[in-house]
N, C-alpha and C positions, 0 to 999 in steps of 0.2 A: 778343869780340862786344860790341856795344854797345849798352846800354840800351833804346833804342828798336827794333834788332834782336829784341831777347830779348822787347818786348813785342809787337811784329807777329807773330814764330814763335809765341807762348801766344796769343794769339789767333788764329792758324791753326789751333792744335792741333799746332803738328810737333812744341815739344817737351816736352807737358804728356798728350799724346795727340788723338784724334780726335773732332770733332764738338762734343758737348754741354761737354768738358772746358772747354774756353775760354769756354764763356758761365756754367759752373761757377764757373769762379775769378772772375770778374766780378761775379757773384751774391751771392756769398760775403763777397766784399771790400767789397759794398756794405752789404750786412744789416750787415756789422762797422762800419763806417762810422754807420750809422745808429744801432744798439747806442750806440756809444762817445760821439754827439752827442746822443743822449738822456738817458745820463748824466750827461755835461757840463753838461746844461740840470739837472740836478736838481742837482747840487754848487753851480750858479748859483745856486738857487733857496735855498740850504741847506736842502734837505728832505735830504740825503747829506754827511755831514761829511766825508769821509774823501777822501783825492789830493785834488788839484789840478784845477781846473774850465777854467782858462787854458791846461793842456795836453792836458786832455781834449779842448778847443774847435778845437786846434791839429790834434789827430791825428785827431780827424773831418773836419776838412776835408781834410788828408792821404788822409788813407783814402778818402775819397768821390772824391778826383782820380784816387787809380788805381782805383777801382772804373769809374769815368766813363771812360777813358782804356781800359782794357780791352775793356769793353761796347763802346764806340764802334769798336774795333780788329776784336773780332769781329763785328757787326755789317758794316762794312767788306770784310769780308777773303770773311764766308759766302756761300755759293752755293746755290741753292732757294728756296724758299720754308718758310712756319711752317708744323710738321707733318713735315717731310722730314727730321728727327732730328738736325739740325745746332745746334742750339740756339738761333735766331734768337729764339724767343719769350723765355727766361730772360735774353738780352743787352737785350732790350727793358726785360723788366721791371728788368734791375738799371740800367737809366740814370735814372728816377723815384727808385729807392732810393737810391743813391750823390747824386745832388743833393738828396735829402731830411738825408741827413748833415752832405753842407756845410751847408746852411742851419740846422739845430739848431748845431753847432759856430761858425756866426758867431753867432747869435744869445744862445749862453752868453758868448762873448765881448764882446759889445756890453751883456749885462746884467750881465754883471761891470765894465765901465767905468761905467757908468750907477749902480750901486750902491758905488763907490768904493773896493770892495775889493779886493786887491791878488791874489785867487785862490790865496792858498794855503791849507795845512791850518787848519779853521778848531779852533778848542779847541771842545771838548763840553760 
């Protein structure tokens, strides 16, 4: 089965389960996404010493494409309207969240070039 297979079936729900699952994992992968690029932005900022801010940067934008990519699938794919238990509204909300991730995750990236440091472990 092939990737893009496997992401239309989770976003149907056939094989994650029915209805609200699919805008679940969506939701999910977005907050994570957004999590991860807010961190990023603090390791940028060296208020956080500790990992790597360059991969932090990397994997929030990661994480926000398949949060976006998901949402967008279930959105896509549901049938009814918000309210009818399908999970339209949490697919909604997590396409704000997931593109809230890339953009913290470009932007620790963009101030780690702009501050000239090379993003890794900083010394204490």
């Amino acid at each position: 089965m092939s990737a893009s297979a496997v992401l239309v079936a989770a976003a149907e729900g056939g094989i994650i389960g029915d209805g609200r699952t699919g805008a679940n994992l969506a939701l999910g992968a977005s907050l994570l996404g957004l999590v991860i690029g807010w961190l990023a932005m603090a390791r940028a900022d060296g208020r956080i010493s500790t990992g790597s801010a360059r991969t932090g940067g990397m994997s929030a934008i990661a994480v926000g494409i398949v949060g976006t990519v998901l949402a967008v699938l279930h959105l896509a794919t549901s049938s009814g309207g918000p309210g009818t238990g399908n999970g339209l509204v949490g697919a909604v909300v997590a396409v704000p969240l997931a593109l809230g991730g890339m953009f913290l995750g470009r932007l620790a990236l963009t101030r780690l070039r702009r501050a000239g440091r090379p993003g890794k472990r900083m010394a204490a």
